[in-house]
Structures are given as structure tokens and as C-alpha cells.
N, CA, C and O atoms as a MOPAC input file, in Angstrom:
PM7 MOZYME 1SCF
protein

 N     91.81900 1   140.04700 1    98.88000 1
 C     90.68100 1   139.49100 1    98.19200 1
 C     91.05400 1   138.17400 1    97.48900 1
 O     90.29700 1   137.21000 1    97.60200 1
 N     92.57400 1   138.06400 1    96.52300 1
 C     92.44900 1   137.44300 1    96.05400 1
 C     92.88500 1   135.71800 1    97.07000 1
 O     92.65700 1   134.57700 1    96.66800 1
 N     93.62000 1   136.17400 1    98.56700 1
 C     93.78000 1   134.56500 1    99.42700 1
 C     92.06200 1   133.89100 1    99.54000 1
 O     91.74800 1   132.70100 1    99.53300 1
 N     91.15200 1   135.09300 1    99.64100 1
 C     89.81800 1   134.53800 1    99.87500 1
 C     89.27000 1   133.68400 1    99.10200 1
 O     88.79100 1   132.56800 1    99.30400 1
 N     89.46000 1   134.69500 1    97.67100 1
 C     88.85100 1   133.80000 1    96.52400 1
 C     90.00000 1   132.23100 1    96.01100 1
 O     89.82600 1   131.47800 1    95.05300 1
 N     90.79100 1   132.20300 1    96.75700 1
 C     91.70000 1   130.73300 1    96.68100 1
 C     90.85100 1   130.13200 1    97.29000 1
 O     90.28700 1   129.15400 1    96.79900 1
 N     90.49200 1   130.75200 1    98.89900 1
 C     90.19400 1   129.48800 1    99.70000 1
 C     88.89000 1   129.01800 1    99.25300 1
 O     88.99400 1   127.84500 1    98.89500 1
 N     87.71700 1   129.45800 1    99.13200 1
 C     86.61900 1   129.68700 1    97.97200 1
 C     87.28600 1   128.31600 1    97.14900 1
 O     87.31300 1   127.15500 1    97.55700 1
 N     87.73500 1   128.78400 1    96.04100 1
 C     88.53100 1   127.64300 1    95.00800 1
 C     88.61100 1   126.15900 1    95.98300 1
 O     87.90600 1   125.15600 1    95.87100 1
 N     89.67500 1   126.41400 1    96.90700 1
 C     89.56300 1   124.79500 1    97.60300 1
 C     88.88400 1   124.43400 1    98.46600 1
 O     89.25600 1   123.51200 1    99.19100 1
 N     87.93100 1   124.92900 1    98.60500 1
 C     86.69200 1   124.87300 1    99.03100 1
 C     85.50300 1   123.83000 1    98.25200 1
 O     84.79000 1   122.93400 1    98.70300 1
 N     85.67800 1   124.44600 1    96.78800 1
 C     84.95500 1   124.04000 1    96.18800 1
 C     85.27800 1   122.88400 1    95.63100 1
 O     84.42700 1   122.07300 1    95.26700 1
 N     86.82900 1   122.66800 1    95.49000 1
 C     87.25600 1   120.94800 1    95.03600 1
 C     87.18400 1   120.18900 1    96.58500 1
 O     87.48100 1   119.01800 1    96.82100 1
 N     86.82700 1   120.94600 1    97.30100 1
 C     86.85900 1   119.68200 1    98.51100 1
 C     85.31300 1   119.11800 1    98.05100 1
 O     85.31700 1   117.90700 1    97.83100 1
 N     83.97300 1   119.79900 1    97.86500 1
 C     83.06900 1   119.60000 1    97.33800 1
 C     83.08200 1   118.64500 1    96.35400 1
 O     82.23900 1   117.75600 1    96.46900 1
 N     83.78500 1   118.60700 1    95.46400 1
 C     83.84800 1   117.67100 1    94.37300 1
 C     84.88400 1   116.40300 1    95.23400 1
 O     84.98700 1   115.36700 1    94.57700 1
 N     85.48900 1   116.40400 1    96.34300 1
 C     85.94600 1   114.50100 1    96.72100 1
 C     84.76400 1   114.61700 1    97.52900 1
 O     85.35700 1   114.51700 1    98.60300 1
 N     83.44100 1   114.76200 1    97.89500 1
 C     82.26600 1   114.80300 1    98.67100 1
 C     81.38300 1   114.56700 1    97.91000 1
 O     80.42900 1   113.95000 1    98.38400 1
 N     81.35200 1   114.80400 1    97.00400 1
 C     80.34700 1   114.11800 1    95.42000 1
 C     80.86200 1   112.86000 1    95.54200 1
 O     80.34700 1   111.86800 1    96.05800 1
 N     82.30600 1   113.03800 1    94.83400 1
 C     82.54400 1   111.25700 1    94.75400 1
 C     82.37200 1   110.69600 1    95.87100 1
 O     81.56100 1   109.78700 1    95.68900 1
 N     82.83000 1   110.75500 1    97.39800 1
 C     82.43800 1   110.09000 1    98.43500 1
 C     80.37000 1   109.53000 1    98.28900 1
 O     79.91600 1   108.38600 1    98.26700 1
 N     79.67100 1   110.76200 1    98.22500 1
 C     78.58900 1   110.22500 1    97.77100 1
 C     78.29100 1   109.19000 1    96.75500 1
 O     77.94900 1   108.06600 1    97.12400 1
 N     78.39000 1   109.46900 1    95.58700 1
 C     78.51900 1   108.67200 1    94.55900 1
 C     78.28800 1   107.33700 1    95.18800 1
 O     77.22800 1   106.75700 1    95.42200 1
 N     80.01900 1   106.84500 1    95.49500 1
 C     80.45900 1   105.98300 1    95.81200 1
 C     79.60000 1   105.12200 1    96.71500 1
 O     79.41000 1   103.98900 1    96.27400 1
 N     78.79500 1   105.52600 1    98.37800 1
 C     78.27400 1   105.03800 1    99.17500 1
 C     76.57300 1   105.39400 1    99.05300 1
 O     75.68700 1   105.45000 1    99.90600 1
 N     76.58300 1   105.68300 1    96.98400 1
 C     74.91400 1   105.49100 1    97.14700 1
 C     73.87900 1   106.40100 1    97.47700 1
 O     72.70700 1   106.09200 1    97.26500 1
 N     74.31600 1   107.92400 1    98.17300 1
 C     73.49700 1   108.69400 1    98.80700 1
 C     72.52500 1   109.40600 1    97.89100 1
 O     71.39000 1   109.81400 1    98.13500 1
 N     73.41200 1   109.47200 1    96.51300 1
 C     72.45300 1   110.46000 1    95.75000 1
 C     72.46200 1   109.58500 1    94.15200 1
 O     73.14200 1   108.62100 1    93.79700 1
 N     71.59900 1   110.23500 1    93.54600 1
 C     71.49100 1   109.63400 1    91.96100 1
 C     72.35000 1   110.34600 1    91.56100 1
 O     72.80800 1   111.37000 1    92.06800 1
 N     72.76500 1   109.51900 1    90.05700 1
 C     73.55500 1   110.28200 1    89.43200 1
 C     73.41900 1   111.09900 1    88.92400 1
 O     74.34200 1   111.91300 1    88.94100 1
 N     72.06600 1   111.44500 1    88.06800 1
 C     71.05700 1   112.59200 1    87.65600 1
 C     71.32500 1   114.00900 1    88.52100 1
 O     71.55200 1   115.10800 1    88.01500 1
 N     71.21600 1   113.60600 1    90.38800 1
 C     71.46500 1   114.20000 1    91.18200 1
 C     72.94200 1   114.80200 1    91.24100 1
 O     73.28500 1   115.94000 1    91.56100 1
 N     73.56000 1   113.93400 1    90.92300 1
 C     74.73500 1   114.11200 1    91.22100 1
 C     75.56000 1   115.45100 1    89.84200 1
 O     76.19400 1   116.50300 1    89.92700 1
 N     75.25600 1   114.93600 1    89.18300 1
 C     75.26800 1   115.53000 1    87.90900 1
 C     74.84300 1   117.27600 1    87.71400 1
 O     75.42600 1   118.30000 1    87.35600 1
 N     73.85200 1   116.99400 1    88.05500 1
 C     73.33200 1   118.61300 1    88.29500 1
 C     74.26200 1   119.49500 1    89.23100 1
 O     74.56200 1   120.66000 1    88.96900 1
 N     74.80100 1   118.60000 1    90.67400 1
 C     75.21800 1   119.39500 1    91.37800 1
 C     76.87700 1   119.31500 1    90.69700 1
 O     77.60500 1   120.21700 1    91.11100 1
 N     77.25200 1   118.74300 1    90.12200 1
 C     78.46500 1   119.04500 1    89.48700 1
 C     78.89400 1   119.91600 1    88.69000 1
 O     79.90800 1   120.61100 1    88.62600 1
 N     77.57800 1   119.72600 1    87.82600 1
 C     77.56800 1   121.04500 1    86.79600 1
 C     77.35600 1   122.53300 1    87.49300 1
 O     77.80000 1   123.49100 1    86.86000 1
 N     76.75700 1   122.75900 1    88.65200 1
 C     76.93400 1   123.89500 1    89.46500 1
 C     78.46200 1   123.76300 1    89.68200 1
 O     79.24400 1   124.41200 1    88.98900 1
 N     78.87800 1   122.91900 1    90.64900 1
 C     80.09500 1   122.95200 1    90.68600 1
 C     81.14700 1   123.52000 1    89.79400 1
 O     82.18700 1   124.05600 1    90.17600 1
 N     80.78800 1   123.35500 1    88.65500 1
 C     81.75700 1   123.45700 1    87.78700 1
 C     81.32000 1   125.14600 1    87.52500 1
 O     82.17700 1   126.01200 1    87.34700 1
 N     80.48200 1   125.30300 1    87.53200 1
 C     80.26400 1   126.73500 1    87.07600 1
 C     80.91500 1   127.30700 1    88.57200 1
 O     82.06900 1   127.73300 1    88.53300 1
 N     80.45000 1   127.31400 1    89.40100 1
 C     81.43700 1   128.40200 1    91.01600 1
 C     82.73100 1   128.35500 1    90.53900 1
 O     83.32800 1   129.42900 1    90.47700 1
 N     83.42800 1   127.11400 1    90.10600 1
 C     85.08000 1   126.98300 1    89.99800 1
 C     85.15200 1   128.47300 1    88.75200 1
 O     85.89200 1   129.45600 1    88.71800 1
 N     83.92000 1   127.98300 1    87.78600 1
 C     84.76300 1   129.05500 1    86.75600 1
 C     84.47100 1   130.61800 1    87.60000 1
 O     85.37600 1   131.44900 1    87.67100 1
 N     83.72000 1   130.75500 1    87.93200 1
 C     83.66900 1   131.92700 1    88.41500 1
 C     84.15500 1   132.40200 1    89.24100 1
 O     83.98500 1   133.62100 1    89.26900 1
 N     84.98200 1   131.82600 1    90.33200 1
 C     85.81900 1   132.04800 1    90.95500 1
 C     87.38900 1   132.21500 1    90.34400 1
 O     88.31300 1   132.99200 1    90.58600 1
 N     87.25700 1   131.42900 1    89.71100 1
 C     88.99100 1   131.47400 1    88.21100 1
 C     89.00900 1   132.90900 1    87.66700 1
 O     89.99500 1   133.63600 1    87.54400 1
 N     87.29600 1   133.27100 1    87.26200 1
 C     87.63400 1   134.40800 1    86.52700 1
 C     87.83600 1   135.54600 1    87.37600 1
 O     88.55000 1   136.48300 1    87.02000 1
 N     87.09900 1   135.50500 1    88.75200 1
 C     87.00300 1   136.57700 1    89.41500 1
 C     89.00700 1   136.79700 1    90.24200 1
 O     89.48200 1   137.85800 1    90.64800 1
 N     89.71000 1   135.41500 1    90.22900 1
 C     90.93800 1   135.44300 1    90.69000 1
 C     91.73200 1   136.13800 1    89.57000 1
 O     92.87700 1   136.54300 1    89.77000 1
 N     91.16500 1   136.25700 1    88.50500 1
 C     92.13000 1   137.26600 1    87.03100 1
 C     91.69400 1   137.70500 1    87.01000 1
 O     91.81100 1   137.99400 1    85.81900 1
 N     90.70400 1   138.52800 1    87.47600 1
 C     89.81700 1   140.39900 1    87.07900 1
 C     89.38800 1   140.81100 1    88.62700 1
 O     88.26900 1   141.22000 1    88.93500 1
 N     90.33700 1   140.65000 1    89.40700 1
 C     90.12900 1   141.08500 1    90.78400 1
 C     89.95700 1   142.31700 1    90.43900 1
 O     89.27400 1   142.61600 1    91.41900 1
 N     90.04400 1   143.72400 1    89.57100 1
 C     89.55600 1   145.01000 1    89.52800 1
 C     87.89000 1   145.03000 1    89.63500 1
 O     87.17700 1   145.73400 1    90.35000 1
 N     87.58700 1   144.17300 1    88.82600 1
 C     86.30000 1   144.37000 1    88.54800 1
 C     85.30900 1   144.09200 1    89.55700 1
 O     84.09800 1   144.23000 1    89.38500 1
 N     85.99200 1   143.60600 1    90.85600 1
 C     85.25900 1   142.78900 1    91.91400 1
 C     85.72200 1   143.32000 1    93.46500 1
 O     85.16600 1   143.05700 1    94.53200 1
 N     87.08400 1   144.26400 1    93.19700 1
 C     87.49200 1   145.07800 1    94.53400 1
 C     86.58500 1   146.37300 1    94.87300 1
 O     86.40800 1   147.30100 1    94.08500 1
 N     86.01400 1   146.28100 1    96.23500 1
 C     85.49600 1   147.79000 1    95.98200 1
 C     86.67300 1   149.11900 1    96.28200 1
 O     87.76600 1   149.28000 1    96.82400 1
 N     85.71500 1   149.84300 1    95.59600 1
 C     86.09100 1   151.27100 1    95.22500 1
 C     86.30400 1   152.33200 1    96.40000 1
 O     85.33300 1   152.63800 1    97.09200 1
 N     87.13600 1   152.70800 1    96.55700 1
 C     87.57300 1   153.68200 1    97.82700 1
 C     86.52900 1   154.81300 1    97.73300 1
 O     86.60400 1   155.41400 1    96.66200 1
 N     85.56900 1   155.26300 1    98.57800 1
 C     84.69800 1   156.28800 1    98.77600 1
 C     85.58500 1   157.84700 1    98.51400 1
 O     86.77900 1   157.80600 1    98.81000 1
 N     85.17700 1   158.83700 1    98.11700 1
 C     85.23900 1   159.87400 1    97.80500 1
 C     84.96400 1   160.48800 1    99.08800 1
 O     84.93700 1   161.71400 1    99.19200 1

């Protein structure tokens, strides 16, 4: 679970040099841009936390 939730992780900073590539060549506002960063930034944390409380997120062996 937890190689998944890495790749997830660099996944999501490849996302953020794809913002700046946007940015850069104009595609989106910054308003735009902004919003989707601040998502951004929230997946990273939630993926951080879910990589330190992998219990809480493995399933449970059936009975």
C-alpha cells in the first residue's frame, strides 16, 4: 500500500512542474491556477498522512 501511496505522492509533484509549465506559457489564470494548487496541496497532505497511518487505510482481513 504504502509503494502506491509514494507513487500517488510523485504523481502529484509532477502536477505541480505542469502548473508551472502552464503558468509559464499562459494557459490558465492565476486565480485558476491558484485554486488548483491549493487542491494540490491538500492530495499531497493527504497522501503524507495516509503514508504515516497506513493502519487506518489497510483493509481488514475477513473473518
Amino acid at each position: 500500500m504504502i509503494l502506491k501511496l509514494t507513487d500517488a505522492g510523485a504523481e502529484n509533484r509532477e502536477t505541480n512542474t505542469w502548473l508551472d509549465i502552464t503558468q509559464n506559457c499562459g494557459y490558465a489564470s492565476d486565480t485558476e491556477l491558484d485554486e488548483i494548487r491549493d487542491l494540490n496541496t491538500q492530495i499531497s497532505k493527504l497522501l503524507v498522512y495516509m503514508i504515516n497511518n497506513p493502519q487506518k487505510f489497510a483493509l481488514k482481513p475477513q473473518p
